[in-house]
TINU-579768 format. One line per 5 residues: their letters; for each residue x, y, z of C-alpha. Coordinates in Angstrom, 1 decimal, padded with zeros to 4 digits, always signed. Each point is the difference from the previous one (the first is absolute). Layout:
N
A) X,Y,Z  ... .
This chain:
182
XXXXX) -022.1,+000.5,-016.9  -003.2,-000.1,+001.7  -001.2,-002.3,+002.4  -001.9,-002.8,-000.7  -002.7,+000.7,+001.9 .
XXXXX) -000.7,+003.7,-001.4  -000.5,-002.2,-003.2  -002.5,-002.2,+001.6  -002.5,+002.6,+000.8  -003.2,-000.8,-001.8 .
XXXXX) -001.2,+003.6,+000.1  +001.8,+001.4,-003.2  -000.2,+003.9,+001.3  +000.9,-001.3,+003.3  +003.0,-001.9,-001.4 .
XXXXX) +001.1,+003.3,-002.3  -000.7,+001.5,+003.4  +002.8,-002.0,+001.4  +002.3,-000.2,-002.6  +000.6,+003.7,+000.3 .
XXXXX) +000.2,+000.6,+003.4  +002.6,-002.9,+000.2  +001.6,+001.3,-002.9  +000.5,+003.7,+001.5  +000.8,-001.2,+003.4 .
XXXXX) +001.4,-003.0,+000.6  +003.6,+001.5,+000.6  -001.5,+002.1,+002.9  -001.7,-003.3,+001.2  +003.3,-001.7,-000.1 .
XXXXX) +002.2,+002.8,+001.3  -002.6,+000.0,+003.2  +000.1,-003.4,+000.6  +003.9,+000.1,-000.4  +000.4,+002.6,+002.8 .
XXXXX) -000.8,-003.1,+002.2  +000.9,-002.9,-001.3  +003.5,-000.6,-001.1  -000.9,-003.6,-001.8  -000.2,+000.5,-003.7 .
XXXXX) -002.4,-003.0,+000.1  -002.1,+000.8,+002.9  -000.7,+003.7,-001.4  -000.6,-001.5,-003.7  -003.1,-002.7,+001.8 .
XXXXX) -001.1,+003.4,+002.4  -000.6,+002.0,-003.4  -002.0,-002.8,-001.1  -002.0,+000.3,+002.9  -000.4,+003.4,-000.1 .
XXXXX) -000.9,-000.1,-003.7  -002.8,-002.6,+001.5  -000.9,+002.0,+002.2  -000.7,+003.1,-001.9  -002.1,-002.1,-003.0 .
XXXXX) -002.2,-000.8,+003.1  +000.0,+004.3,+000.9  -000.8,+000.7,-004.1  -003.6,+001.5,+000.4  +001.3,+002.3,+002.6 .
XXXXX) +003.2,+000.6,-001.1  -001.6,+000.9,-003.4  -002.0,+003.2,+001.8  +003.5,+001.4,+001.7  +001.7,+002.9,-001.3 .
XXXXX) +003.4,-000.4,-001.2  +001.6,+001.4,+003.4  -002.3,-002.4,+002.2  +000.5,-002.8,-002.6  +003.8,+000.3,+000.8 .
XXXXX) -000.1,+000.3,+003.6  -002.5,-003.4,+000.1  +003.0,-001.5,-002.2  +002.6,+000.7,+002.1  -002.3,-000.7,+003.3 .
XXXXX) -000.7,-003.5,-001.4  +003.4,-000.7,-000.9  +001.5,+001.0,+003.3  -003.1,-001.6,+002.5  +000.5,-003.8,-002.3 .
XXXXX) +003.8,+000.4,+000.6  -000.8,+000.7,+003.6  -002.4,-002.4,+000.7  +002.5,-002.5,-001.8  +003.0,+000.8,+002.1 .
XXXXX) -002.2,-000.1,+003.4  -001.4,-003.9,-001.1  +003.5,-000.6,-000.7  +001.3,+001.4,+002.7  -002.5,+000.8,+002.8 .
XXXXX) +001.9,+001.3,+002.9  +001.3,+002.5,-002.4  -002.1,+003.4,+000.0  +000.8,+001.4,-003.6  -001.0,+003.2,+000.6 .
XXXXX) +002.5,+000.7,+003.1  +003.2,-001.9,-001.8  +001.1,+003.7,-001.8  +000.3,+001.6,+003.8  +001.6,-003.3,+001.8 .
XXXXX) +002.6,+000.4,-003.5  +000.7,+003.7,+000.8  +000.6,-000.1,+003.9  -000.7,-003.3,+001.9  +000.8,+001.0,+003.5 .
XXXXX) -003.1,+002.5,+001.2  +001.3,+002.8,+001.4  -000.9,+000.8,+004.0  -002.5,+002.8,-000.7  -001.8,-002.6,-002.8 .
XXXXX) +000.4,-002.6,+003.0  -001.7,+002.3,+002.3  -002.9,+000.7,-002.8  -000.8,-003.6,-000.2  -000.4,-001.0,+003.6 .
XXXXX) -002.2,+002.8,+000.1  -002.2,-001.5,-002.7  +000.1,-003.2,+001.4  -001.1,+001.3,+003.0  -002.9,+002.3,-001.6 .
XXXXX) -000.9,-003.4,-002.0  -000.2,-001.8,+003.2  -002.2,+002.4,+001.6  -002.7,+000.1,-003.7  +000.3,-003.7,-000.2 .
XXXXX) -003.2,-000.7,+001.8  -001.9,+002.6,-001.7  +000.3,-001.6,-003.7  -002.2,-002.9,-001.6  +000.8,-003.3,+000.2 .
XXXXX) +000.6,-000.2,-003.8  +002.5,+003.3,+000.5  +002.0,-002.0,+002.6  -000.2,-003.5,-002.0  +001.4,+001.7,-003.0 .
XXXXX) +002.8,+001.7,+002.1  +001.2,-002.5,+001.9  -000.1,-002.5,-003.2  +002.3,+001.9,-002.1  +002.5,+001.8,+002.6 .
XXXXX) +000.1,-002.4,+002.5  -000.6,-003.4,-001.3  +001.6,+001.0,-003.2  -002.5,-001.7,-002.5  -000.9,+000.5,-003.3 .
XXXXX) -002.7,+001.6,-001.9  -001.1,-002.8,-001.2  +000.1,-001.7,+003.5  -001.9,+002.6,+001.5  -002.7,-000.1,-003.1 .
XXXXX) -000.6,-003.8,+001.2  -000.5,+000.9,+003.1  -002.4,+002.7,-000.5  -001.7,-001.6,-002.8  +000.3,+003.1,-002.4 .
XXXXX) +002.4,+000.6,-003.5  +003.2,+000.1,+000.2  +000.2,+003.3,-002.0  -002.0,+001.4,+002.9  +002.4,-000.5,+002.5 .
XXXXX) +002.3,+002.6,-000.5  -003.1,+002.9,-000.3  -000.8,-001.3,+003.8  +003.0,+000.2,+001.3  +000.7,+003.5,-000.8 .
XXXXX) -003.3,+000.7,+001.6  +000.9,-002.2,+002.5  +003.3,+002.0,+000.9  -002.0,+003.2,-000.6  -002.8,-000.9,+002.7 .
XXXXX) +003.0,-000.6,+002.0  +001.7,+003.4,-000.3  -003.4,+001.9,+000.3  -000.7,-002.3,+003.1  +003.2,+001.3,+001.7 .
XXXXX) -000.6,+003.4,-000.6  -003.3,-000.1,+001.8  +001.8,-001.7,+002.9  +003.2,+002.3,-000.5  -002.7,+003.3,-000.1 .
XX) -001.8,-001.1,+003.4  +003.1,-000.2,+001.8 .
């Protein structure tokens, strides 16, 4: 059965559009969102909202190849379940729960491997931006949400992600400079 809101498109191709993407991959939408969340309930509304999503994405997801097509599936399925779980839960980092499953206590050479980054982010910490920092210290210190952190910087939501990840990669760059000098 399709969603309602594939039927409510206005745009007849775009709605035909829509009706066969669903149709040929809304098991691998749901099967994504299921690797994450165990709630039959919760994953049924996140493939709504993924659905949502993508009739938002239809020019451009009209133009990708098939490959691309089902990677941006998948990658929208999996980012909305992960966004989800981190509003739901925000001291939770989704992204690290597979490695704290598989061996919680770090071993002493792992130990050893993050005092030394700690100590080579210490030493780049004055040579990044003061949005870099914000960003950084907002979502691995203070713990808050995308959506928190959009507030406080005034920008999308949806952007937030994208600027942490360049936020995190300034920071690695940053420590190899200061890591090279010495």
């Amino acid at each position: 059965m399709l969603p309602l809101m594939i039927t409510a498109i206005e745009d007849e191709n775009d709605r035909e559009f829509m009706e066969r993407l669903y149709l040929q991959y809304h098991r691998l939408i749901y099967s994504e969102v299921r690797k994450l969340v165990q709630n039959e309930d919760e994953a049924e509304d996140l493939m709504q909202t993924v659905v949502e999503k993508l009739i938002h994405k239809v020019d451009l997801l009209r133009d990708l190849e098939r490959r691309r097509l089902v990677n941006y599936v998948i990658s929208s399925a999996k980012n909305t379940t992960q966004n989800f779980l981190r509003d739901k839960h925000p001291a939770a980092r989704v992204w690290e729960e597979q490695e704290q499953l598989a061996d919680p206590a770090p071993m002493p050479e792992e130990e050893i491997l993050y005092r030394e980054d700690l100590s080579g982010l210490s030493r780049a910490w004055r040579t990044l931006d003061e949005k870099t920092r914000y960003l950084l210290v907002a979502r691995y210190i203070l713990n808050k949400s995308g959506r928190e952190i959009a507030e406080d910087l005034q920008m999308p939501p949806d952007n937030v992600r994208m600027a942490l990840v360049r936020a995190r990669r300034k920071a690695q760059q940053a420590m190899a400079r200061v890591g090279a000098r010495q």
